[in-house]
C-alpha positions as CSV (number, residue, x, y, z in Angstrom):
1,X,102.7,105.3,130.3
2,X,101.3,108.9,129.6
3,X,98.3,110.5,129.2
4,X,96.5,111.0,126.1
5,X,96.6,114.9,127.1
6,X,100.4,114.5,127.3
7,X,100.8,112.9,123.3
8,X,98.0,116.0,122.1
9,X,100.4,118.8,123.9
10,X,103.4,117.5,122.4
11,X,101.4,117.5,119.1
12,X,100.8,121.0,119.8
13,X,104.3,121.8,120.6
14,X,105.2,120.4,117.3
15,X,102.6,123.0,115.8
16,X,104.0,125.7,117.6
17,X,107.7,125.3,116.8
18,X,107.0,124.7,113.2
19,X,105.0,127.8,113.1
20,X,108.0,129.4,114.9
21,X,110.8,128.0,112.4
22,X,108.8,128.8,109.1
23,X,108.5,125.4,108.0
24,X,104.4,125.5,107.5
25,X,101.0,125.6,109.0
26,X,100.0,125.5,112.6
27,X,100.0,121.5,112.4
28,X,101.7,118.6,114.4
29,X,101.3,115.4,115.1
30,X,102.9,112.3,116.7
31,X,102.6,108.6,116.8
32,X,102.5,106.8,119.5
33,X,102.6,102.7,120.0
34,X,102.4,101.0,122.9
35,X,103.3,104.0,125.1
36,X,106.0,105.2,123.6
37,X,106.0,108.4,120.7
38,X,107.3,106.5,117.7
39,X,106.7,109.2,115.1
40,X,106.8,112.7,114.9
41,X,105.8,115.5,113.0
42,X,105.1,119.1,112.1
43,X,104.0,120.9,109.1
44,X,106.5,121.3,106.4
45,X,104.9,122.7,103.5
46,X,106.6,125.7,103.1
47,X,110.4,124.5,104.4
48,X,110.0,121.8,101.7
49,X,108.3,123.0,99.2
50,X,106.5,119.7,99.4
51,X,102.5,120.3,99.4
52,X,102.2,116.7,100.9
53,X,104.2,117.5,103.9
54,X,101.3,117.8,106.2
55,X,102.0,116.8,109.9
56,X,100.4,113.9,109.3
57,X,102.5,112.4,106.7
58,X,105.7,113.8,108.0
59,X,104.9,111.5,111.2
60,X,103.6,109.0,109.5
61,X,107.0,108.6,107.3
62,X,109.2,108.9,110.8
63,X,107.3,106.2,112.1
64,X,107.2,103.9,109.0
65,X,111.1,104.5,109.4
66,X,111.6,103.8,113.4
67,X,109.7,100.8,113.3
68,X,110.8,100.0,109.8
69,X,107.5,99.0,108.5
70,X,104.8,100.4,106.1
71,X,102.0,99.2,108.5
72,X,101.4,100.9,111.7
73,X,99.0,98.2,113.1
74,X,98.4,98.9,116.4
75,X,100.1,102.6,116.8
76,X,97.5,105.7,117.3
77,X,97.7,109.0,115.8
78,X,97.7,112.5,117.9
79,X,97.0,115.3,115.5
80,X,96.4,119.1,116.5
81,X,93.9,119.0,113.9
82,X,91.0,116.9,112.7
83,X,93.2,115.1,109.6
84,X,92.7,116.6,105.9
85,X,91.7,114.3,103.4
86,X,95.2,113.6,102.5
87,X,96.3,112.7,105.8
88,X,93.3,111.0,106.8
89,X,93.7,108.8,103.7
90,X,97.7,108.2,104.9
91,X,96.2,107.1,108.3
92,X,94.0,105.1,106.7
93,X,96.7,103.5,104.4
94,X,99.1,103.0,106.9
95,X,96.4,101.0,109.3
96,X,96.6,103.8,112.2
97,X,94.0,102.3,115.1
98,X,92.8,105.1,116.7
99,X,92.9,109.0,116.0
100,X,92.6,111.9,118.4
101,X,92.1,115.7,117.3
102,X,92.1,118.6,118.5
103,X,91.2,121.4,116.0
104,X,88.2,120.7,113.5
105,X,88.0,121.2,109.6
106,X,85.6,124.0,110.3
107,X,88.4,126.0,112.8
108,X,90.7,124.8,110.2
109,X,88.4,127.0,107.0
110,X,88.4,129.8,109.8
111,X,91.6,130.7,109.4
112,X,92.4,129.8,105.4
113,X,93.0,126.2,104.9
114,X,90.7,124.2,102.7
115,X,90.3,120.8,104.0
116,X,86.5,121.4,104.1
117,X,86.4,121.9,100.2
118,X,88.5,119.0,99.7
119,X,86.2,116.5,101.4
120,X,83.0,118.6,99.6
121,X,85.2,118.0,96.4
122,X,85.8,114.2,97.3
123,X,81.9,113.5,97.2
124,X,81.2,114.7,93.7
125,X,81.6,112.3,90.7
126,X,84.4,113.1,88.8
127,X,82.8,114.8,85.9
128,X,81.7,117.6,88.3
129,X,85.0,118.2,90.1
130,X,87.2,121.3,89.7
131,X,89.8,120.0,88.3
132,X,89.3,118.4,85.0
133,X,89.7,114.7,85.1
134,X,90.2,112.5,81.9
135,X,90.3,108.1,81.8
136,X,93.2,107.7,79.4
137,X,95.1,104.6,77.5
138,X,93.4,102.1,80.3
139,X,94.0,99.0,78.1
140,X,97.3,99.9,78.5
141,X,97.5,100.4,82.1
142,X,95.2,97.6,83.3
143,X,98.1,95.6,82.0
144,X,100.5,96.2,85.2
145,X,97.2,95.2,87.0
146,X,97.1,92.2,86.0
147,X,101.1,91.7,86.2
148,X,100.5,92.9,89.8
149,X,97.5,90.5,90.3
150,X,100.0,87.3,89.2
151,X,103.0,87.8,91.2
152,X,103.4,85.4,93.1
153,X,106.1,86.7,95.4
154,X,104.2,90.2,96.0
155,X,103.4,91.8,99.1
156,X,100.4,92.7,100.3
157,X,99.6,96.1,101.7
C-alpha cells in the first residue's frame, strides 16, 4: 500500500503534464480504493473544449468506468487543489469518502481561477445571483417527478 504523499505527487504529476500538453489548468487528480489508483485525471478544459472537464470529473468518470459503477463508496479522492464547487459537488454525488488537497481556493484566485466567486455565488438566493435565473413551466416538469417517484423498477442514486 502507498503513502498518502505518493497518491498527492502522482496528482501533481497529472497537473504538470497536462499543463505541459495544453490540455488545461494546473489540476490533477486520482482516485484511489483500497490501495490501488482506480481513477485518474488532469485538467482538460482547453483540449476538450468541455468547461466541465476539471480534474475532478475527468477522474471521477475513469473511475465510474474501471469499477463500472456510478458510486464510489469507499474510494478517496487526491486532488492538487481544494475541489471547485463543481467538482466538490461530483465528489459529493459520486459518494467519495475522504478528500485530500493540496492547493486552496484562495492560491487558486491568486493566479486567475474563480472557484472562490463561485462558492460566494452559491450562498446568495437566486434572485441576487449574476446570472439571471427564471422558474419556468414547473407544472409541466414536476410531472417527470412524479413519473420518477412511481417507478417501481428505478434505481436509486
Amino acid at each position: 500500500m502507498d503513502s498518502k504523499e505518493y497518491y498527492m505527487q502522482c496528482a501533481i504529476d497529472l497537473a504538470e503534464n497536462g499543463i505541459k500538453q495544453n490540455e488545461g489548468g494546473p489540476f490533477g487528480a486520482i482516485i484511489v480504493k483500497n490501495g490501488k489508483i482506480v481513477g485518474k485525471g488532469n485538467n482538460r478544459v482547453i483540449s476538450t473544449n468541455d468547461p466541465t472537464a476539471h480534474a475532478e470529473i475527468v477522474a471521477i468518470r475513469d473511475a465510474c468506468t474501471n469499477l463500472e459503477s456510478f458510486d464510489l463508496s469507499g474510494c478517496e479522492i487526491y486532488t492538487s487543489c481544494e475541489p471547485c464547487p463543481m467538482c466538490l459537488s461530483a465528489i459529493y454525488w459520486a459518494n467519495i469518502s475522504k478528500i485530500y488537497y493540496g492547493n486552496t481556493r484562495k492560491d487558486a484566485a491568486n493566479i486567475g481561477f474563480r472557484d472562490d466567486f463561485l462558492f460566494e455565488e452559491i450562498k446568495k438566493i437566486i434572485e441576487n445571483r449574476k446570472i439571471p435565473t427564471e422558474n419556468l413551466l414547473r407544472e409541466q416538469t414536476i410531472k417527470t417527478f412524479k413519473s420518477w417517484q412511481q417507478k417501481k423498477d428505478k434505481t436509486r442514486y
